[in-house]
C-alpha positions in Angstrom: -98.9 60.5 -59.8 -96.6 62.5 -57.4 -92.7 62.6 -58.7 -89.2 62.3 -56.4 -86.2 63.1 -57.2 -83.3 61.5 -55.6 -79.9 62.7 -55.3 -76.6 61.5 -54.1 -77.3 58.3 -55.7 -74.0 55.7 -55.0 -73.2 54.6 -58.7 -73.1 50.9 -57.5 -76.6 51.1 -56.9 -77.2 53.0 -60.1 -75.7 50.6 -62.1 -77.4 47.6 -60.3 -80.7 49.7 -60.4 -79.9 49.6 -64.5 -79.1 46.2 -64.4 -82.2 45.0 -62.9 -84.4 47.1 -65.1 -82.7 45.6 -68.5 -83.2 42.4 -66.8 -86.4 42.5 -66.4 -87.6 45.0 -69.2 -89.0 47.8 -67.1 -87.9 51.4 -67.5 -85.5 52.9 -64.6 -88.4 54.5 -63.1 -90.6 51.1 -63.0 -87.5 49.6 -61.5 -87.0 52.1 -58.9 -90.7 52.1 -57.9 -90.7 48.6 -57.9 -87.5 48.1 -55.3 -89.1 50.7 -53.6 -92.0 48.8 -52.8 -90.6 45.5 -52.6 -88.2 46.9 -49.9 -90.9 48.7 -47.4 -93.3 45.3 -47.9 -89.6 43.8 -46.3 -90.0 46.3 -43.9 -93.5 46.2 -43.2 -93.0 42.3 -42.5 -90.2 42.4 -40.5 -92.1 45.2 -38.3 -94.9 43.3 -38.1 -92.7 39.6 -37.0 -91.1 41.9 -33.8 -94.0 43.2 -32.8 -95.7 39.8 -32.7 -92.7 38.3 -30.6 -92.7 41.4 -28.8 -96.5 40.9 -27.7 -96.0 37.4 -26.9 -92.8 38.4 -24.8 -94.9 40.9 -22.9 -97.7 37.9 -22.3 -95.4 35.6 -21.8 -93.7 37.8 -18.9 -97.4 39.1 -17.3 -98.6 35.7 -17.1 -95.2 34.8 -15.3 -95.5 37.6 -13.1 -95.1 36.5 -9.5 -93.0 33.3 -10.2 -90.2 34.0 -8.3 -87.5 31.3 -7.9 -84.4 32.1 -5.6 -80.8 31.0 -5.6 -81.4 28.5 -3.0 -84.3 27.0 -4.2 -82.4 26.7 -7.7 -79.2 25.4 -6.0 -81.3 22.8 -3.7 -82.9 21.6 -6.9 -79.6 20.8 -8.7 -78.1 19.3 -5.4 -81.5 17.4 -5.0 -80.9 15.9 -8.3 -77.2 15.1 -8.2 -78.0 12.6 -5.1 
């Protein structure tokens, strides 16, 4: 297995970091691996959720392409439906 070191480390997160690992009874390493990974599968998720919306945005705006409704035609509308 490949190593990291990580410096510049903000000793709130150390000492939450060292919390977590009593906690759950994993070395600080296995607790900093796991957080790793737990936070890119957050990532990863949350990536993949935009891009779906963003696809359906894009479908949703080529299958609306040529719809055009003008001012007027808005404004008659709203008049048409006060009287």
């Amino acid at each position: 297995m490949a190593s990291l070191q990580i410096e510049n480390v903000p000793e709130s997160l150390l000492r939450s970091l060292r919390e977590a690992a009593a906690r759950s009874g994993r070395t600080m390493n296995e607790q900093v691996v796991e957080s790793l990974k737990g936070a890119l599968e957050v990532v990863q998720r949350d990536r993949a959720w935009v891009e779906e919306r963003l696809a359906a945005a894009a479908a949703l705006r080529e299958s609306m392409s040529g719809v055009w409704i003008t001012d007027d035609e808005i404004r008659a509308a709203r008049d048409e439906d006060r009287a």
